[in-house]
N, C-alpha and C positions, 0 to 999 in steps of 0.2 A: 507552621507557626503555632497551631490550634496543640497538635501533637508534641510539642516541645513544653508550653505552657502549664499542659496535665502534667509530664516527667515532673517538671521543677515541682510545681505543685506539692504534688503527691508523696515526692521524695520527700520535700519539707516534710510533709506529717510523718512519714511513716522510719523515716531514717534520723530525723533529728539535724539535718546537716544540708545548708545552701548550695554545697557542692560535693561530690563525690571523687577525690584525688587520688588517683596512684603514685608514687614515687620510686624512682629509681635510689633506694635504702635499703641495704640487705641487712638482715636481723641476721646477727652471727649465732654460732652454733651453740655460745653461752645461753642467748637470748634463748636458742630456740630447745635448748636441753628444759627453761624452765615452762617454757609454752607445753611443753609435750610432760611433764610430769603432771598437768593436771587434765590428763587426757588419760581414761581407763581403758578406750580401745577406738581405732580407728580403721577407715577404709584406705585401698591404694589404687592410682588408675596409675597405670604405665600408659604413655602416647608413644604410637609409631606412625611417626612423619613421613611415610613414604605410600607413594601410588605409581601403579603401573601407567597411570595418565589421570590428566586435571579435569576431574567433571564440571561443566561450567558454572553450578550452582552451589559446590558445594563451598561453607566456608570455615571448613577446618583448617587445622596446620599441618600442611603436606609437601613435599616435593617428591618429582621423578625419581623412583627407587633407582638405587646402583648399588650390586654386591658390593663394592668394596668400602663405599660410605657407612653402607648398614651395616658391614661387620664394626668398624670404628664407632658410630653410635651405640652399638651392644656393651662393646666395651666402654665407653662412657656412662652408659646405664650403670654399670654394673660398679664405678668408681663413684656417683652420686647415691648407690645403697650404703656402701662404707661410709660418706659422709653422716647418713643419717640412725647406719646402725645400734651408734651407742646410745646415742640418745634414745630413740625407740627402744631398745631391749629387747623386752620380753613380752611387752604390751600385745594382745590379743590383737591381731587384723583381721578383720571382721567380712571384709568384701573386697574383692581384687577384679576392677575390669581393665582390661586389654584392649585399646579404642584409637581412633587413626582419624588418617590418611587410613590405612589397610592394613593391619598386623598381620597378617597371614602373605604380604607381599614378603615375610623376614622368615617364613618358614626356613631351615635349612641355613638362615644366612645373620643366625644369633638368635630367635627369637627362644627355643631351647635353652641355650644358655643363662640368657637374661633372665626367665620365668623360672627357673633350677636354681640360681642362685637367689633370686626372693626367697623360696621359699627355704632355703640353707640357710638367707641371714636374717628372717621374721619368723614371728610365731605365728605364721596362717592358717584361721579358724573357718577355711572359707575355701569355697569353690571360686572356678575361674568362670570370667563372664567373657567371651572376645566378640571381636567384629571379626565378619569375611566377606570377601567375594565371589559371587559365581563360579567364575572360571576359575577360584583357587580350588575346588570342594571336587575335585576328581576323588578317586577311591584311596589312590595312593597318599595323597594328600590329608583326606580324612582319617586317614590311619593313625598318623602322622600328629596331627591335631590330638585326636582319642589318646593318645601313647601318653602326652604331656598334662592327663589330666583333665581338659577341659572338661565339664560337664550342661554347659550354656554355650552356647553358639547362635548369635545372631548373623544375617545373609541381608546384605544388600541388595533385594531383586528390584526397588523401586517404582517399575510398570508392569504391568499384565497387559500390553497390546503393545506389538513391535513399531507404530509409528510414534510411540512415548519416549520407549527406549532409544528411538533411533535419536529423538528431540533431547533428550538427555543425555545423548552419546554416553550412551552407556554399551560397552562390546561386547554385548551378545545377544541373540534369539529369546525367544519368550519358551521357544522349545527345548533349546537349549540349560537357560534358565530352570526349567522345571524338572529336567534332568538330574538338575544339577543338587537341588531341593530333596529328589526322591531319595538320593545317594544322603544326604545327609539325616536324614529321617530316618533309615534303617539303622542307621549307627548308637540310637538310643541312647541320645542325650536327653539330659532331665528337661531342658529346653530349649526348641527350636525357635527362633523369633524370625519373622520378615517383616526389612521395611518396607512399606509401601509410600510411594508419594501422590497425593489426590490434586485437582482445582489444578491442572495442567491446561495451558493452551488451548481452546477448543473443547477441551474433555468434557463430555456429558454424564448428566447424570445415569443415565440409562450403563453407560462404561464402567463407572464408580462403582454401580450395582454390580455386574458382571462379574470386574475384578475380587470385589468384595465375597463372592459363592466362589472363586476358584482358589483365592487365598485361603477358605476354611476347609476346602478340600484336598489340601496338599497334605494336611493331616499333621501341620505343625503347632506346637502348642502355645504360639503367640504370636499376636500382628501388632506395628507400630504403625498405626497410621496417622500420617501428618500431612499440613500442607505443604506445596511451594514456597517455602519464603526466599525471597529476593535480596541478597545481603547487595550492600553498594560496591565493596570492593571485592566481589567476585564478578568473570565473563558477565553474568546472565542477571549482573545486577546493576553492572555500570553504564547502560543507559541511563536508570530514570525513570523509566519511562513508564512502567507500572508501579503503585506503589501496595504496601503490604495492607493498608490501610483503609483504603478504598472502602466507602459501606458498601457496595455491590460486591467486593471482593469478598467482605467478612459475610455477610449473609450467604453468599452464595457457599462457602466452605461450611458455614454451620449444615447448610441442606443436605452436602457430601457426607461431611462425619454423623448425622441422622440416618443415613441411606445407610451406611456402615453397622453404625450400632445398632441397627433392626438387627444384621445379618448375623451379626456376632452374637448377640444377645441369643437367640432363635437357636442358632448352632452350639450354646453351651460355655459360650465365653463370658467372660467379667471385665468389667474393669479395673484396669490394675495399674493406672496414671492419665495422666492429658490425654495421650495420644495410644496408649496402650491398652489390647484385652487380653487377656491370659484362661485357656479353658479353667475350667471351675477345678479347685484340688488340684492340680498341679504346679510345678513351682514355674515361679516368673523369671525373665531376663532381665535385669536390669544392669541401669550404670551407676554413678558413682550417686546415691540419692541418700547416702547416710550423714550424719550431722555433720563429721572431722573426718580429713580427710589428707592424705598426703601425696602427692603429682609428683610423678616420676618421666625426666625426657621432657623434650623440647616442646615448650607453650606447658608442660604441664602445671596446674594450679591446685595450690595447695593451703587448703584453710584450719586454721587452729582457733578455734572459740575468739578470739579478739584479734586475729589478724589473720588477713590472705596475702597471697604473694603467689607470681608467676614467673616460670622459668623464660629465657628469651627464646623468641622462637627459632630462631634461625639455627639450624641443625649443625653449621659450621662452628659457628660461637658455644652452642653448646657443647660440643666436641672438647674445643679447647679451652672451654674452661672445666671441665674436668681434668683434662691430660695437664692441665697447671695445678691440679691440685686447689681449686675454688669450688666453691657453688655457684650455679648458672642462673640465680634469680635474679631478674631485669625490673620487676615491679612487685613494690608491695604498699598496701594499706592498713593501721590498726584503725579498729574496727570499734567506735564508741557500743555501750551494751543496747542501744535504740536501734543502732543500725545490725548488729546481731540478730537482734528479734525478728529484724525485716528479711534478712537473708534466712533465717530459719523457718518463717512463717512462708516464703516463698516456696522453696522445696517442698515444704507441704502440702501446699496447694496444688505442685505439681504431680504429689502423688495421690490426690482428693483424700484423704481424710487424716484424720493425727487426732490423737488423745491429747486433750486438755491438760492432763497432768503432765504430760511429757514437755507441757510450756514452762509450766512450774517447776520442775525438778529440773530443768535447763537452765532457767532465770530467776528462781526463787518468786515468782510475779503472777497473781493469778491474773491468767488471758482477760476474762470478761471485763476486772476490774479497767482493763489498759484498753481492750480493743470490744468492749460489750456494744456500744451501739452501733457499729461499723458491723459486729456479726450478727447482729440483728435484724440491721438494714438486710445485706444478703439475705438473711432465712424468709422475711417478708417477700422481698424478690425469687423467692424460688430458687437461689441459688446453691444453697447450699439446708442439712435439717441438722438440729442443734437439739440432743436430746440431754445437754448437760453435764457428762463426758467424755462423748465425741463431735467432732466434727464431720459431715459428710459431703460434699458436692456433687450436686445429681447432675445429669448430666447439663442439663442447661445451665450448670453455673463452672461447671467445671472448663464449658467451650470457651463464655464468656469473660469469666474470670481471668482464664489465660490469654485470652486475644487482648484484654484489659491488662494482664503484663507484660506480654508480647509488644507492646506500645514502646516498657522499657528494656524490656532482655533483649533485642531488635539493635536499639540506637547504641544499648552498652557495649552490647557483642561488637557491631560495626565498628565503633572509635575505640575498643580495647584492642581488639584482635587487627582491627584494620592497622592501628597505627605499628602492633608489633611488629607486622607480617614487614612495613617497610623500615623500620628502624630497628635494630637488634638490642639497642641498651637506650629507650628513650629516658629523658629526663624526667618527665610529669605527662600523666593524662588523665586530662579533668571530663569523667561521664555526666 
């Protein structure tokens, strides 16, 4: 109740808007030729919807991979680039990531194809960012990956101690696992990222440490460490029965990502988002964290300066609605310029810092005039230093901050995604 109260709250100020709607409204391709001509350059995420099996906590948009599915999603892929080619052009793309369920489950069975024709029918200024899994990063495999360009590869190892793993049914060894890491390491890539997940069942801090000296030892050049969060409509969420909110929970995970950032910091790393360090001078992993951005594939979500909108997720519907010759968008929102601000100043935050001018040259609107004593309050709190140019987030404001949006990316994520995952073309959903 306490936690619903702050969302409304807060929303009021900072979005301008009582309620938060999605609609089932698809903005046609007139609409969206004129959306994208005041667009100089944009990012792309391709989603592949498929996994070798359902980890109980995750809650992306996935099902059980099958060759012959995923060859017909490829080729749906590939009939929603056409849709969007003319409009796009020539326009500069700027960041391409590659994010799932598991893309590398599509090695061999489209994922080639799909990423060969991006860049046939865009002007991509940008390296490739993908996910993987362990057990896909065999040699053969990595070759495989290198051949298509990749120069960023992120690894879902998630535990460093096999009773974690086992807890997370995740299918493999922690030796295995590091096997699997070393192989990908030698292939020199500009950057190797692992997730890590901390604040697990039982897990001590003394293990957090542990983990934390054998992750900088693998000699990859970024770690994504997060918590547990507990979505409702995944396995490991739909008890209840923990909630993400808990003040013993939040304290106890700032002490984990403390114990963390010592190790990092000490061994040469930066921060390089919430949850992310990057060695110093090297380039970082990232996902889609640029301003515009366009979602390719099922669930994918695609934001133009005054409106977002999402594909449906269901990988069947999305199929056919390309093989009919439509677009597969299920929900969209235009985006008043208050509630703009709030989604742009978010991203920022999640990446700790943004130049003040880049608010301005975005919305013609100088920040302090709009949001000066709220970034005040913070600098006073320690949370963030404000030397008048930029904004920075040290680390105490950076944990806090985000456990303080996590309050709503948490409830939004649950009732957007929750309600896609069971209805493929809902009507309205109010976050």
């Amino acid at each position: 109740m306490v936690e619903k109260f702050i969302r409304n709250t807060f929303s009021r100020i900072f979005t301008g808007e009582k309620e938060i709607a999605l609609s089932n409204v698809t903005p046609t391709l007139e609409d969206l030729n004129i959306k994208f001509l005041e667009i100089e350059e944009l990012g792309i995420y391709l989603h592949i919807p498929f996994c070798e099996q359902i980890c109980p906590y995750c809650p992306y948009n996935k099902e059980i991979f099958d060759p012959d599915i995923a060859r017909k999603y490829a080729n749906a892929v590939k009939k929603e680039i056409d849709l969007y080619s003319e409009v796009i052009g020539t326009k500069p793309v700027t960041s391409f990531y590659i994010g799932g369920g598991t893309p590398t489950t599509m090695l061999l069975h489209g994922l080639e194809d799909m990423i060969e024709y991006i860049y046939k029918t865009f002007n991509m200024q940008c390296e490739i960012h993908i996910e993987s899994h362990p057990n896909h990063l065999s040699q053969a495999n990595l070759d495989i990956i290198k051949s298509l360009g990749v120069q960023n590869l992120s690894v879902g190892v998630e535990a460093l101690q096999d009773k974690y793993l086992k807890f997370l049914n995740r299918p493999y060894t922690v030796a295995e696992m590091r096997a699997a890491v070393n192989r990908a390491v030698k292939m020199d890539f500009k950057c190797v990222n692992l997730d890590y997940i901390f604040e697990l069942p039982g897990q001590t801090y003394k293990e957090v440490e542990q983990a934390g000296h054998e992750l900088v030892g693998m000699g990859i050049n970024q770690v994504a460490a997060y918590p547990l969060f507990r979505f409702p409509y995944t396995k490991m969420g739909s008890s209840g029965k923990v909630s993400n909110f808990k003040l013993a929970t939040i304290f106890k995970r700032r002490k984990m990502i403390g114990i963390l950032e010592k190790i990092f910091y000490d061994s040469g790393f930066e921060r390089s988002s919430v949850w992310a360090f990057t060695k110093k001078g090297e380039s970082k992993y990232c996902s889609v964290t640029v301003p515009l951005y366009l979602g390719l594939g099922a669930s994918g979500g695609t934001y133009l300066n005054d409106i977002f909108y999402l594909n449906t997720f269901n990988v069947a519907e999305y199929i056919k609605a390309q093989e009919s010759g439509k677009n597969a968008i299920a929900l969209s929102i235009n985006m008043p310029k208050k509630m703009q601000m709030a989604a742009w100043l978010y991203w920022r935050i999640y990446e700790t810092k943004f130049n003040k001018e880049d608010f301005s040259l975005r919305f013609g609107q100088d920040i302090d005039s709009l949001l000066g004593k709220y970034l005040k309050f913070c600098a006073r709190m320690g949370f963030l230093k404000d030397d008048g140019k930029q904004i920075i987030l040290t680390d105490r404001g950076t944990y806090w901050l985000h456990a303080f949006e996590d309050i709503f990316s948490i409830d939004y994520i649950s009732t957007l995604w929750g309600t896609s995952k069971q209805n493929p073309w809902p009507r309205k959903v109010l976050l």
